[in-house]
C-alpha positions in Angstrom: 74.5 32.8 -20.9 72.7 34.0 -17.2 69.8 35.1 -20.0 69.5 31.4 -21.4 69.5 29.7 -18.0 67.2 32.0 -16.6 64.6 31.1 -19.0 65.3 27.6 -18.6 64.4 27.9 -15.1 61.5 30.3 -15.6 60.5 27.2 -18.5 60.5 24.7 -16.4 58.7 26.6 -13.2 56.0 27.5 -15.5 56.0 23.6 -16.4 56.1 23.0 -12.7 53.2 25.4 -12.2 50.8 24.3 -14.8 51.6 20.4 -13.7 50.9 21.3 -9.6 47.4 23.4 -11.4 46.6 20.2 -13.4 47.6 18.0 -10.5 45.1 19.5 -8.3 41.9 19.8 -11.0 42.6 15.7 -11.3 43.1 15.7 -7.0 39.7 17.3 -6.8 38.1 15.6 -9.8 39.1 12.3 -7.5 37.6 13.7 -4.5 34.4 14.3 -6.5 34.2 11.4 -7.4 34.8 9.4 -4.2 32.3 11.3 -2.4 30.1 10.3 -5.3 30.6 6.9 -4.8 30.2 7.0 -0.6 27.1 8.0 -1.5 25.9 5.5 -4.2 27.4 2.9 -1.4 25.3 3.9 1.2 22.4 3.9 -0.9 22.9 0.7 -1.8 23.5 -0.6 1.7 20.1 1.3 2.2 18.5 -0.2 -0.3 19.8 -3.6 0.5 18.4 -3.1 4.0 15.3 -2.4 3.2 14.9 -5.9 0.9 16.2 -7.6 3.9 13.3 -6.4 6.3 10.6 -7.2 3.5 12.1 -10.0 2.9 12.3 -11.5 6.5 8.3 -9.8 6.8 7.2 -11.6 4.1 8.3 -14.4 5.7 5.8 -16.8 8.2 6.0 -16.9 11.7 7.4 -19.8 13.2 4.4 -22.6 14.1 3.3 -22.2 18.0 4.9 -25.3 20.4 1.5 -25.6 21.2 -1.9 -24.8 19.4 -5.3 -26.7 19.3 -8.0 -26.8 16.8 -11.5 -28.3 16.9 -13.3 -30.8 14.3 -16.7 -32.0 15.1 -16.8 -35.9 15.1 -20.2 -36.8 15.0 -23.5 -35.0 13.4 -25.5 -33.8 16.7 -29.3 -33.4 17.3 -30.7 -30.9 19.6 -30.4 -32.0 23.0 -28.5 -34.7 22.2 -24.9 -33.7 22.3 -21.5 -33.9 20.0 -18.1 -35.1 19.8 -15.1 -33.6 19.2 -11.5 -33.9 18.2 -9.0 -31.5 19.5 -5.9 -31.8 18.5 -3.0 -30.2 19.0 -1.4 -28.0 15.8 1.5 -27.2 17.3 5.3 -28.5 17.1 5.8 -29.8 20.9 3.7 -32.4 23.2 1.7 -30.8 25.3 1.7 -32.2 28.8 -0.6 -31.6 31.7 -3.9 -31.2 29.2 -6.6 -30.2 30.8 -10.2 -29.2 29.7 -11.7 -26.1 31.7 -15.6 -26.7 31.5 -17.9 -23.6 32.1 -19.8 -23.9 35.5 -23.1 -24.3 33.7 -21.5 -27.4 32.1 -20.5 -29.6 34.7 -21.1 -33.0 34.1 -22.0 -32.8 30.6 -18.3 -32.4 29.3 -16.5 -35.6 29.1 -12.9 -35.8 27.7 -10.8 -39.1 26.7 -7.2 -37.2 27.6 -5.4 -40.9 28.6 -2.6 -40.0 30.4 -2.9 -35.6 29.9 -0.2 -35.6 27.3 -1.0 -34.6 23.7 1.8 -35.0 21.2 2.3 -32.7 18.3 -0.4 -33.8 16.0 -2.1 -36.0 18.5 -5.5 -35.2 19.6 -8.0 -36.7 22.1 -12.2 -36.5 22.0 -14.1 -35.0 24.0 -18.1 -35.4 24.3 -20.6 -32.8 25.1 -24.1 -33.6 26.2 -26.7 -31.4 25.1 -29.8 -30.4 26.8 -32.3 -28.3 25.7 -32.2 -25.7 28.1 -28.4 -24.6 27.2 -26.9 -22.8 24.8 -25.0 -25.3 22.5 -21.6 -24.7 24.1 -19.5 -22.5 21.0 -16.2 -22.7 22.8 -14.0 -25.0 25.5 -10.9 -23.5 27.2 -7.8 -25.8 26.9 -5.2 -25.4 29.6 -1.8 -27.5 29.6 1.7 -27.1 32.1 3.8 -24.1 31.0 0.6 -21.5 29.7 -0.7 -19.9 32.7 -4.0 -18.8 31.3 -6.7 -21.4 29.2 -6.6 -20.7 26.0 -10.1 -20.2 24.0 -10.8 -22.9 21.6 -14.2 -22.5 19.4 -16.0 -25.4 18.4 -17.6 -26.0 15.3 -21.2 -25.3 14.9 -23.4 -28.5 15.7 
């Protein structure tokens, strides 16, 4: 009967055996396979970063507080002068406007500023004399409180 037993017990260890050997071909199969899938995650976090930054460069930049733009008013013959409308583009009032006139253009730049502010949208004229002996002036500088340096606005051509 020691002969019966002992190849019960050498059955079921081989039993044991081949369940621990197919036991650790499924462990490792697993492993595989989670390592497979870190990586598919992290390209796909990747990839979904990289849609995020196109999208958000795709998108516009915000509008400036404040911007100006120039529109020529009235037709101008040589010598003359012009008016313009400046307005202000941007998303805030501009306060403090002021209108920097070249040196060679003192006196012959008039602006109708009211009381120096210049709501988003709002705009104000300003008249430029012309003489023959000057250029026509291509360009006025626009300086308001908060910007330190004039900013360059071009004027339409007369």
């Amino acid at each position: 009967m020691d002969v019966v037993v002992d190849i019960v017990v050498a059955a079921i260890a081989l039993a044991a055996l081949i369940v621990a050997i197919l036991a650790n071909r499924n462990a490792s199969r697993s492993a595989d396979a989670s390592e497979d899938s870190a990586r598919e995650a992290k390209r796909s976090a990747d990839a979904a970063e990289r849609q995020a930054a196109a999208a958000e460069a795709a998108l516009p930049p915000p509008p400036p507080d404040v911007a100006w733009k120039a529109e020529r008013r009235s037709t101008a013959r040589k010598g003359s002068g012009a008016t313009f409308v400046l307005r202000n583009v941007g998303t805030s009032t501009a306060s403090g406007v002021r209108v920097v006139v070249p040196p060679a253009y003192n006196g012959l730049v008039r602006s109708e500023l009211g009381n120096n502010e210049v709501p988003a949208h709002g705009s104000f004229q300003v008249v430029v004399i012309g003489i023959d002996q000057l250029p026509d002036l291509d360009e006025l500088l626009i300086a308001w409180d908060g910007r330190d340096e004039p900013v360059q606005v071009p004027l339409p051509a007369w």
